[in-house]
C-alpha positions in Angstrom: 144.1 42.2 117.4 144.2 38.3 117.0 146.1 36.2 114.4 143.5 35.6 112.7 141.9 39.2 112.6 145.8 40.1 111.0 145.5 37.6 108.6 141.9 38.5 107.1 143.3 42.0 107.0 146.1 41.3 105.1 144.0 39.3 102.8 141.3 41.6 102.6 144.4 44.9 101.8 145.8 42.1 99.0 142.5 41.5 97.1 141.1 44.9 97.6 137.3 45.9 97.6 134.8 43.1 96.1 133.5 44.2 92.5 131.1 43.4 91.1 129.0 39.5 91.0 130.6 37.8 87.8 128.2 36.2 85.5 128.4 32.5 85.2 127.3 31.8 81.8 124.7 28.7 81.9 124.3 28.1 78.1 124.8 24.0 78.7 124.4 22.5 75.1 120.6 20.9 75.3 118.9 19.0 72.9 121.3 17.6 71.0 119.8 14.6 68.6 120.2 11.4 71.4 122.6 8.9 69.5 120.7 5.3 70.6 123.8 3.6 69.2 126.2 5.8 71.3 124.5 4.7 74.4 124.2 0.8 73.3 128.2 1.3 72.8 128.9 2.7 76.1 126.5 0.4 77.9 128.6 -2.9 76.0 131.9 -1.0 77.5 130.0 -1.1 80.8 129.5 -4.6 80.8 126.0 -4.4 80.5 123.8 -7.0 78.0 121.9 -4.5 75.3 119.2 -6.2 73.6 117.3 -4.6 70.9 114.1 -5.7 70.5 110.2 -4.7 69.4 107.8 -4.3 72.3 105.9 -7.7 70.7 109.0 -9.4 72.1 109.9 -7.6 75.4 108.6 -11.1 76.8 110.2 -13.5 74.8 113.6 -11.5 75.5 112.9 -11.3 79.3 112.1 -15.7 79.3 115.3 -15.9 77.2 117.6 -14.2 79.7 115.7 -15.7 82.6 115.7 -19.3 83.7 112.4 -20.7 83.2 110.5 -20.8 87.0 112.9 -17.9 88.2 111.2 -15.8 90.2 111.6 -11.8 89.7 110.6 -8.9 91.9 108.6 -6.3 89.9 107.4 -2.8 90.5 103.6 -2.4 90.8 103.1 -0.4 87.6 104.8 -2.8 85.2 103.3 -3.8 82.4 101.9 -7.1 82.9 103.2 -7.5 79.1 106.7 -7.5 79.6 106.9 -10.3 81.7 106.8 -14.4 80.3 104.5 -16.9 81.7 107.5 -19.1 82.2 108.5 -16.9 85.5 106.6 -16.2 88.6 106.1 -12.0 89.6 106.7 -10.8 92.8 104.9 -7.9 93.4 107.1 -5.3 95.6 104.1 -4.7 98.0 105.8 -3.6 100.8 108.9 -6.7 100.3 111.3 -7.0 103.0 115.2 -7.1 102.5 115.2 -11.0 102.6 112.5 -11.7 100.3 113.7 -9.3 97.6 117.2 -10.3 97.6 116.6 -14.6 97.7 114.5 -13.8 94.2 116.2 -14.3 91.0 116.3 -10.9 89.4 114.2 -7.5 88.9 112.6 -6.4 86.3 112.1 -2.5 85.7 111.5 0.5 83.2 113.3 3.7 83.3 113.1 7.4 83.2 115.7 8.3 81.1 118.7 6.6 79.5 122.0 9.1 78.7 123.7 8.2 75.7 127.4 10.0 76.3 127.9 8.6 79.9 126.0 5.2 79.3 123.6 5.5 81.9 120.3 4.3 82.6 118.3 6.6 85.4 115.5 5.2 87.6 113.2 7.8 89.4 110.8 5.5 92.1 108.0 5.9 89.6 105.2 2.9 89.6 107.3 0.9 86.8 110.1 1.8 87.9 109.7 1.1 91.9 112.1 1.1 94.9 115.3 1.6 94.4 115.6 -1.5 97.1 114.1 -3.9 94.7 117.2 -2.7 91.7 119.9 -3.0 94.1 119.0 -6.0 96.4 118.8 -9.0 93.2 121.5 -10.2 91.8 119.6 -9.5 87.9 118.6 -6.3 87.1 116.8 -6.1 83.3 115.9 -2.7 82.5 113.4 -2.0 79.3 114.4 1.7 77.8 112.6 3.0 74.9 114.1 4.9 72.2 112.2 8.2 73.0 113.7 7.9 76.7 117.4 8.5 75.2 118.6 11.6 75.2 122.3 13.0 74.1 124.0 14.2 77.5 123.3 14.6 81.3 121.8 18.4 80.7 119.2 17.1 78.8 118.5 14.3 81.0 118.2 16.7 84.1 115.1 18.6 82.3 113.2 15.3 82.2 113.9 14.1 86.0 112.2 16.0 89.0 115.0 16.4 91.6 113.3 15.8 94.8 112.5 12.0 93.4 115.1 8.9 94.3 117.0 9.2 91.5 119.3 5.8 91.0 121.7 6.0 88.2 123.1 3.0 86.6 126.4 2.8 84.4 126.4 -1.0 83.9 126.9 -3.9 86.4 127.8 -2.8 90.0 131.8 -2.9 90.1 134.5 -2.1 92.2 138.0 -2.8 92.4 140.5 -3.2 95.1 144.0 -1.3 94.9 145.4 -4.2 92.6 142.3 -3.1 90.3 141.3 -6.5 90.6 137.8 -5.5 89.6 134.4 -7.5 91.2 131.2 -7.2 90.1 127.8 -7.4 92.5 129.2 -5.9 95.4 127.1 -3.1 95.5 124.0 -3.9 93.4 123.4 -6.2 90.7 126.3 -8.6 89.2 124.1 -8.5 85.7 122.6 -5.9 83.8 120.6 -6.1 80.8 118.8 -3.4 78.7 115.9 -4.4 76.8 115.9 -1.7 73.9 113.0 -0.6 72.7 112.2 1.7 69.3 
């Protein structure tokens, strides 16, 4: 007999014989009624620009926060809508690293925005694209619609299919050193802004 062999039997005479599987109880809260102004709070603590707007003026918002000729990389399925005359689209066909990151910002939907952590979740789909193009720019706006909030993380999981890149976005990237001298944009965007939607 080893050391080890001793050890496991001293263990095993000290716990006994294995009982029964314990049930883990998985009664998560779900569906609680989202809170838009929860997640508009949290987002502001964040750091992140919140803008609450129609759909009429998803536009006029995005020229506002844009500089006018700025040039903005954009998923394939966004709505040609969204986006002002005043800035030039760049189509993520394909973009390489260098092209996406020189532009002046991306603009994206979401899947699903969670109102008691303050976070915005992007799945890859068309509107959404790759989570390259929301990383690379140093601009990220995001347009959210009111039916895409929900309460808590639980509820967020039933409306996101796991085997999709999931990026999930609590405000501006940040990090701090061990001063906690905090800096923004190190790993993703420096700027965030949420175009709220009814």
């Amino acid at each position: 007999m080893n050391s080890r062999e001793t050890v496991l039997g001293r263990l095993r005479a000290a716990v006994g014989e294995p009982g029964a599987p314990v049930r883990v109880p998985r009664d998560y809260r779900r569906e609680a009624p989202p809170d838009v102004d929860l997640l508009v709070d949290r987002l502001t603590d964040y750091r992140a620009r919140v803008h609450r707007v129609p759909e009429a003026l998803v536009a006029d918002t995005i020229a506002d926060i844009l500089p006018a000729s700025a040039t903005v990389v954009v998923p394939p399925g966004l709505p040609p809508a969204w986006l002002p005359p005043t800035v030039t689209a760049l189509p993520d066909d394909g973009l390489d690293d260098t092209r996406i990151a020189a532009t002046d910002g991306v603009v994206t939907a979401a899947a699903v925005a969670i109102a008691e952590t303050g976070t915005v979740v992007l799945d890859g789909s068309a509107d959404q694209g790759r989570r390259v193009i929301t990383l690379l720019p140093d601009l990220h706006i995001c347009v959210v619609r009111a039916a895409q909030v929900v309460a808590g993380v639980p509820e967020a999981l039933t409306r996101l299919t796991p085997y999709r890149p999931l990026t999930w976005i609590s405000g501006p990237s940040a990090t701090s050193d061990i001063e906690l001298d905090r800096v923004e944009g190190v790993h993703g965007p420096r700027t965030l802004h949420v175009v709220l939607l009814p």
